[in-house]
VEXDREN-2710 file (C-alpha; in Angstrom, 1 decimal):
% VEXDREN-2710
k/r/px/py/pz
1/UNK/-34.6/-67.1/34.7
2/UNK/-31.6/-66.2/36.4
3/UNK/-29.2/-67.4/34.3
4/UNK/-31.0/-65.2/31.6
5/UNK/-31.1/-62.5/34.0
6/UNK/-27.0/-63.0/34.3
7/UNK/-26.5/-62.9/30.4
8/UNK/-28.9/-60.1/30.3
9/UNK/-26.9/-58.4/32.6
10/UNK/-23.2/-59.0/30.9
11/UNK/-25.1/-57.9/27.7
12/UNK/-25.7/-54.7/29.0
13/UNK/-22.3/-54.1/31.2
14/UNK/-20.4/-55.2/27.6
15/UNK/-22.3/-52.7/25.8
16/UNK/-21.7/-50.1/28.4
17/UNK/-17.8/-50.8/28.1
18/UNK/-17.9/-50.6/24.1
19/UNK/-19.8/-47.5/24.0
20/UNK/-17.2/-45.9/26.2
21/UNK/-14.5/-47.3/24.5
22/UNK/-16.0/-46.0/21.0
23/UNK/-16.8/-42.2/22.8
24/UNK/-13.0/-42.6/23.5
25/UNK/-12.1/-42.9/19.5
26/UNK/-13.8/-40.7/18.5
27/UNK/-11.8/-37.4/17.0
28/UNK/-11.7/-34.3/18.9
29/UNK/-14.4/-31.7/17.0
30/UNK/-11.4/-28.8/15.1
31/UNK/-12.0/-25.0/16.9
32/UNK/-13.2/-23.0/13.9
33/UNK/-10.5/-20.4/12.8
34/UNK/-10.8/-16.9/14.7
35/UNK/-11.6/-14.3/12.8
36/UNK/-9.6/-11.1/12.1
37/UNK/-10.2/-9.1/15.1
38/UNK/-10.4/-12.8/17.5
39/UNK/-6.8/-13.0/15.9
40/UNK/-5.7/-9.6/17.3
41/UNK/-7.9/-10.3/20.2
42/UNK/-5.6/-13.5/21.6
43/UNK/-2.3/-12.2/20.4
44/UNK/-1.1/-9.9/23.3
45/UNK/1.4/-7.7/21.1
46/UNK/-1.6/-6.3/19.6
47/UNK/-3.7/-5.3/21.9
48/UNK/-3.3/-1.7/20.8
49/UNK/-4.2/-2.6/17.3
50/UNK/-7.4/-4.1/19.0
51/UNK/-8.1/-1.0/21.4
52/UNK/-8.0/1.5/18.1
53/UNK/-10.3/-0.7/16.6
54/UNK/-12.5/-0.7/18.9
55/UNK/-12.3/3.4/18.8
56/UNK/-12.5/3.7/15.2
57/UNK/-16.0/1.5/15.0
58/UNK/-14.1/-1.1/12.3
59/UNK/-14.9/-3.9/14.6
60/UNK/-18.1/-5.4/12.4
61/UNK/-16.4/-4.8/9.5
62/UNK/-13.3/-6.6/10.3
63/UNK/-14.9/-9.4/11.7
64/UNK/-17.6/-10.1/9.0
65/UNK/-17.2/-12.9/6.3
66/UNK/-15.2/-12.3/3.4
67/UNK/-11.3/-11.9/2.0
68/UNK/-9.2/-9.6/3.7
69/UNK/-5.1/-8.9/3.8
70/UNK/-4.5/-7.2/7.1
71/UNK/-1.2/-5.8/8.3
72/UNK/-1.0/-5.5/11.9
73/UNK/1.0/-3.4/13.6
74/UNK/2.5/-4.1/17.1
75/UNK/2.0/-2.5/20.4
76/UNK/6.0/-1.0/19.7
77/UNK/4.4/0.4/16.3
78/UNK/1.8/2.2/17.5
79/UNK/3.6/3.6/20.4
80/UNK/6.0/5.0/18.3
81/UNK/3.9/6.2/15.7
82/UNK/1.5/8.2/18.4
83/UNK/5.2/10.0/19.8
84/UNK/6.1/10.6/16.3
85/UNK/2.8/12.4/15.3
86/UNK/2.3/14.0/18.9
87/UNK/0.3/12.2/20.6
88/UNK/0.3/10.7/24.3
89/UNK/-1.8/8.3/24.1
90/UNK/-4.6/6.2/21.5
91/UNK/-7.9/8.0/22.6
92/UNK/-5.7/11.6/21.6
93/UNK/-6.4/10.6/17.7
94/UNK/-9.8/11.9/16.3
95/UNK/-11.7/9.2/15.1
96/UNK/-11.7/10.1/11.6
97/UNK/-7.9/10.2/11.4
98/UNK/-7.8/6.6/13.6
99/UNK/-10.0/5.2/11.1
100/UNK/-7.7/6.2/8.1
101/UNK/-5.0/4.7/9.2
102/UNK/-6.5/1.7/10.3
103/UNK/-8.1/1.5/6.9
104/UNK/-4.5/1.8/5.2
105/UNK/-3.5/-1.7/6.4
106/UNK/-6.3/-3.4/4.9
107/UNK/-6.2/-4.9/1.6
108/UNK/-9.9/-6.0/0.7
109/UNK/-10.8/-8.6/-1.8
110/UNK/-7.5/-10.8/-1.1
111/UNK/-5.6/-13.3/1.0
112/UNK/-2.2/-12.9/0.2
113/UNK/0.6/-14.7/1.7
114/UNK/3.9/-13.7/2.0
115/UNK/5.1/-16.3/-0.6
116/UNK/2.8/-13.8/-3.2
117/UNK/4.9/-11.1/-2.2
118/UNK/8.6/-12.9/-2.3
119/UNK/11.1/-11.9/-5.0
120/UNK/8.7/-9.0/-6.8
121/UNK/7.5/-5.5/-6.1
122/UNK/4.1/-3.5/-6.6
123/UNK/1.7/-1.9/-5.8
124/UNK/-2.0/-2.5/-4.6
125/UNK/-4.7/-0.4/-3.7
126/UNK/-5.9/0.0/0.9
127/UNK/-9.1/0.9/1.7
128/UNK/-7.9/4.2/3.2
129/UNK/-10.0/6.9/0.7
130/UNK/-7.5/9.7/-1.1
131/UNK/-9.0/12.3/-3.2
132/UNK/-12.3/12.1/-4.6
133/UNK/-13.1/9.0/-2.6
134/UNK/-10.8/7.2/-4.4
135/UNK/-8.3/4.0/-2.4
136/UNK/-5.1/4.8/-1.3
137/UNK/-2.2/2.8/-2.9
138/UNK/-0.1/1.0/-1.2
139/UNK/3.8/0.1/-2.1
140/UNK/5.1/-3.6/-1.7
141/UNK/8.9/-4.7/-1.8
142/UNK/9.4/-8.7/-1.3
143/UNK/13.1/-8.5/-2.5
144/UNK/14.4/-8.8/0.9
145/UNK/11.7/-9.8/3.4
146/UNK/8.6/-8.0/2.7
147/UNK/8.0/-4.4/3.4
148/UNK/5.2/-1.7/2.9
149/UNK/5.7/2.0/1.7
150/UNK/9.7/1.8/2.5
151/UNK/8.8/1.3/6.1
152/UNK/6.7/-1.0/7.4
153/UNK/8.6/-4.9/7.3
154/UNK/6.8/-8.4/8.2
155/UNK/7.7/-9.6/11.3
156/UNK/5.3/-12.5/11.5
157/UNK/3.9/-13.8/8.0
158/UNK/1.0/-15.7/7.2
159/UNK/-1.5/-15.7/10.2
160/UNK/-4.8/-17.8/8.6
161/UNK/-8.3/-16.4/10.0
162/UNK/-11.6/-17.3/9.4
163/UNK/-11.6/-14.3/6.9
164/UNK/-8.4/-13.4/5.8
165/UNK/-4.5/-13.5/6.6
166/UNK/-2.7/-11.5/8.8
167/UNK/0.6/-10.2/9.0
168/UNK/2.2/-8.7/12.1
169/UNK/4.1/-5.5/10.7
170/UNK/6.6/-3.5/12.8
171/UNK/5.6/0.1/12.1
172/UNK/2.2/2.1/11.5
173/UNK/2.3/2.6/8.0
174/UNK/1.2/6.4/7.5
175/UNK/-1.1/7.7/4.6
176/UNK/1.1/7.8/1.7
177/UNK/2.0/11.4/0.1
178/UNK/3.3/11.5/-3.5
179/UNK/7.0/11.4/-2.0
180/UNK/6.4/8.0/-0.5
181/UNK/6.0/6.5/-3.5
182/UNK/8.4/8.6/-5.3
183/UNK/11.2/7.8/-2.5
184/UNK/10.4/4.3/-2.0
185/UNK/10.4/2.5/-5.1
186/UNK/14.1/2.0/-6.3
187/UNK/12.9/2.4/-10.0
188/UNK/12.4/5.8/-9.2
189/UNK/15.3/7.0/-7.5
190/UNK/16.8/9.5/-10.5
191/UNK/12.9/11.2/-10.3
192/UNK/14.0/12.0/-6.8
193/UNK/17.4/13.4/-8.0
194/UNK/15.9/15.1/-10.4
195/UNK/13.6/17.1/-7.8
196/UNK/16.0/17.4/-5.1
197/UNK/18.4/19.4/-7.9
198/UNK/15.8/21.5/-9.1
199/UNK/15.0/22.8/-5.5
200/UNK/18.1/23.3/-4.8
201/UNK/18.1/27.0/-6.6
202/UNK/17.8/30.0/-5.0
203/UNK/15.1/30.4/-4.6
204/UNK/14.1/26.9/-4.5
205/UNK/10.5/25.9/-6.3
206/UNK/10.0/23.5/-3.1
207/UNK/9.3/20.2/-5.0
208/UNK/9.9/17.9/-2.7
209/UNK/8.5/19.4/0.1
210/UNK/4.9/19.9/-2.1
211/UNK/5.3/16.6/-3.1
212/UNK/5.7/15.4/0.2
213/UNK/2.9/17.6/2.2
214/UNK/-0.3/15.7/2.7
215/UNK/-2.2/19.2/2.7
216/UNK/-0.9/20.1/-1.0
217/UNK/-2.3/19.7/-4.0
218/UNK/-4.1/17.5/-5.4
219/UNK/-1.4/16.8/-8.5
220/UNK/-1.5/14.5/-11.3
221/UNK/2.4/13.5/-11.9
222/UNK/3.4/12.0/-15.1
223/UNK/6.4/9.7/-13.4
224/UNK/9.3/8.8/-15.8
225/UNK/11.4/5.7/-14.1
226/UNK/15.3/5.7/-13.8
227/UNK/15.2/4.3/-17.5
228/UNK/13.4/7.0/-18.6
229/UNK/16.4/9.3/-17.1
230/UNK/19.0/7.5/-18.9
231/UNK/17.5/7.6/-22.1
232/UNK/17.1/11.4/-21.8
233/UNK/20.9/11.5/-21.2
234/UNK/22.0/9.6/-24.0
235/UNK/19.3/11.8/-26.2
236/UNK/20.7/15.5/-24.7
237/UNK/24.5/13.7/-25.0
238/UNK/25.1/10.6/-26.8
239/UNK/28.9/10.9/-26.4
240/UNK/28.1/10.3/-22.5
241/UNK/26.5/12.9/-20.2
242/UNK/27.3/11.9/-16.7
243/UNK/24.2/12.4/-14.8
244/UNK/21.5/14.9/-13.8
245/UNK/23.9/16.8/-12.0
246/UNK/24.8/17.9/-15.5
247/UNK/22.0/19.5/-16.1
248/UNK/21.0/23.4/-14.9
249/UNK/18.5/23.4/-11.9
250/UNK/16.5/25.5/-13.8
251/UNK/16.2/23.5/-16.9
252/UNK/15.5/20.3/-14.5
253/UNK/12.5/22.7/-12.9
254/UNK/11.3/23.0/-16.2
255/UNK/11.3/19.4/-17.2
256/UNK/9.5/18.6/-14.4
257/UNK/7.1/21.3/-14.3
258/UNK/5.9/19.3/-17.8
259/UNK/5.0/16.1/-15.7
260/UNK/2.7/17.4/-12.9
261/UNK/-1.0/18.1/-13.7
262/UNK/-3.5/20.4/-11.0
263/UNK/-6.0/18.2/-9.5
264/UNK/-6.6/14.3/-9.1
265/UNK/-7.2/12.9/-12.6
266/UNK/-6.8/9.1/-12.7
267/UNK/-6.4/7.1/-15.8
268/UNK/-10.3/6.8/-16.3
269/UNK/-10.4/10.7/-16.0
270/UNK/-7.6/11.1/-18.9
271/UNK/-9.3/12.5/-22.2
272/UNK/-7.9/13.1/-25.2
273/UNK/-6.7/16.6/-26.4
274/UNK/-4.6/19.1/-25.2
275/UNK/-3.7/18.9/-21.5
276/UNK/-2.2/21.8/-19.4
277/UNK/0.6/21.1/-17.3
278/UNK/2.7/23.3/-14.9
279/UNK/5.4/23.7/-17.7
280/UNK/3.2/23.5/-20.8
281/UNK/0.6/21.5/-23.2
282/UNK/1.2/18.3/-24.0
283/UNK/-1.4/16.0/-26.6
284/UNK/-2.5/13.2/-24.7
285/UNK/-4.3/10.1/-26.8
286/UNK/-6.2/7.6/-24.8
287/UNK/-6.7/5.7/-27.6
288/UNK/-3.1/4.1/-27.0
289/UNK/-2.2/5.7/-23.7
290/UNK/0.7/7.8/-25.4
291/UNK/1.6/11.4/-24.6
292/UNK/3.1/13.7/-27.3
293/UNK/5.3/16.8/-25.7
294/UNK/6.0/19.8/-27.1
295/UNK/8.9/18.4/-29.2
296/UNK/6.8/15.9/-31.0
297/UNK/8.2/13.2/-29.1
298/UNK/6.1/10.2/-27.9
299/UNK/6.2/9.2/-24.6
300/UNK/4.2/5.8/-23.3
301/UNK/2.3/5.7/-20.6
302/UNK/2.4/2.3/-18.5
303/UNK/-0.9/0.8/-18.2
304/UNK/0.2/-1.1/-15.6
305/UNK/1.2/1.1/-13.2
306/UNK/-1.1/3.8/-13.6
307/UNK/-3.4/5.3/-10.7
308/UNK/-0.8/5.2/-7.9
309/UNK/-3.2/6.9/-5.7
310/UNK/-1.4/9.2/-2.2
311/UNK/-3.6/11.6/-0.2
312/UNK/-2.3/14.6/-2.1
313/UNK/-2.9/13.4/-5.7
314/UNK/-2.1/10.6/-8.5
315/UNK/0.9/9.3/-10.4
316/UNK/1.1/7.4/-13.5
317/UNK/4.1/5.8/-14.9
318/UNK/5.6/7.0/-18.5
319/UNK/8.4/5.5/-20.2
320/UNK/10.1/8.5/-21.6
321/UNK/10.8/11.8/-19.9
322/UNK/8.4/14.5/-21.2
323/UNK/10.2/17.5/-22.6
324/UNK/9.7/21.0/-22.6
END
């Protein structure tokens, strides 16, 4: 008996040993990603970011299951941008306007890494509303780093959550007027030449400035690119015109007066007929996207970068310059 009591004994103090042993082995259970706001939530730079969301009520909805692209801007950013608009502190901003702007760093439907960005440039739609309910758009450059609207560059890329990706931005990115997107896209740069010598007569037709005021409009604005400007050169000058500056102010007024449409009218809006513009009809065909000007001339409008949506109207993107 005791010798069976003995083995019974180093039986069980054997067994004791190996389950501790296998307990030891065993792998350490992964923490389950944070989500979106968790992410802000442990990342002390943001703790602004976190405080207006908590203001603006977007806490559920930025914590609930799904695909998400957040951009998220410092503690710096936020300070600045409340000095820059006026105010002294978060709590200042009406709740309405905080939500906006929070709204205008989120990209729904989407995790995209920087690496989908690198080496090309776009455009995507927030979930900021313009006119008409419609999203805001949103302006990428991934040429040199990665930066939204003209402003707004990645400082820290790639942040996985449970429900998206963030990236840590260094600057609020504001609601986008029609000037944002006119100023900073590079392909547009002769548009912007274009208006500022039509305003500079006397007196001046205030282009840029309506362009550029979130309060104006809405406009529709046909956009011709920098190629589009050339070609219009070569066409009023084959032996070599030397640039817009060529041109009268007043004639450059009237050429743009042709592109910009009253009201919000995205591409699904467009009918066919006879539209009236600030400087005249033109035929538009939706059948084939094309615009026909007063000249006869056809002018394409790009498919793909149509609906450009900013708080104070739309732009679509035409490959010819529309003449008067």
């Amino acid at each position: 008996m005791k010798t069976i009591k003995k083995l019974s004994l180093l039986f069980l103090a054997t067994f004791v040993l190996w389950s501790c042993s296998d307990d030891d082995d065993a792998p350490t259970p992964t923490p389950l990603p944070l989500n979106i706001v968790e992410t802000a939530q442990a990342t002390p730079s943001l703790s602004i970011l976190v405080e207006a969301v908590v203001q603006a009520g977007l806490v559920d909805a930025l914590s609930a299951n799904g695909s998400r692209t957040v951009l998220a801007p410092t503690n710096d950013a936020f300070t600045a941008f409340l000095a820059a608009k006026g105010f002294s502190s978060l709590s200042e901003v009406p709740n309405d306007v905080l939500t906006q702007i929070l709204l205008n760093h989120v990209i729904d439907g989407a995790n995209i890494l920087s690496t989908d960005l690198t080496g090309s440039a776009g455009y995507t739609n927030t979930l900021a509303s313009g006119p008409n309910n419609t999203n805001l758009s949103i302006y990428w450059d991934g040429n040199t780093g990665v930066t939204f609207n003209g402003s707004s560059n990645v400082a820290i890329a790639d942040i996985s959550a449970s429900n998206g990706i963030v990236h840590v931005v260094d600057a609020v990115i504001d609601l986008p007027t029609l000037a944002t997107f006119a100023t900073t896209n590079p392909a547009l740069e002769d548009l912007v030449t274009a208006l500022g010598s039509a305003d500079s007569q006397m007196p001046s037709p205030m282009l840029v400035s309506t362009l550029a005021d979130a309060e104006s409009g809405p406009l529709t604005v046909f956009t011709p690119t920098n190629d589009a400007f050339d070609a219009l050169l070569l066409e009023l000058d084959p032996s070599g015109m030397t640039g817009l500056g060529d041109i009268d102010p007043a004639t450059v007024e009237a050429v743009l007066n042709i592109h910009l449409v009253a009201g919000n009218v995205q591409s699904s809006g467009l009918s066919t007929g006879s539209v009236t513009t600030l400087g005249g009809t033109i035929d538009v065909d939706t059948s084939d996207f094309t615009i026909t000007d007063p000249m006869n001339r056809v002018i394409n409008i790009v498919t793909s970068l149509v609906d450009i949506q900013a708080v104070n109207g739309v732009a679509h993107v035409v490959d010819r310059v529309i003449r008067p």
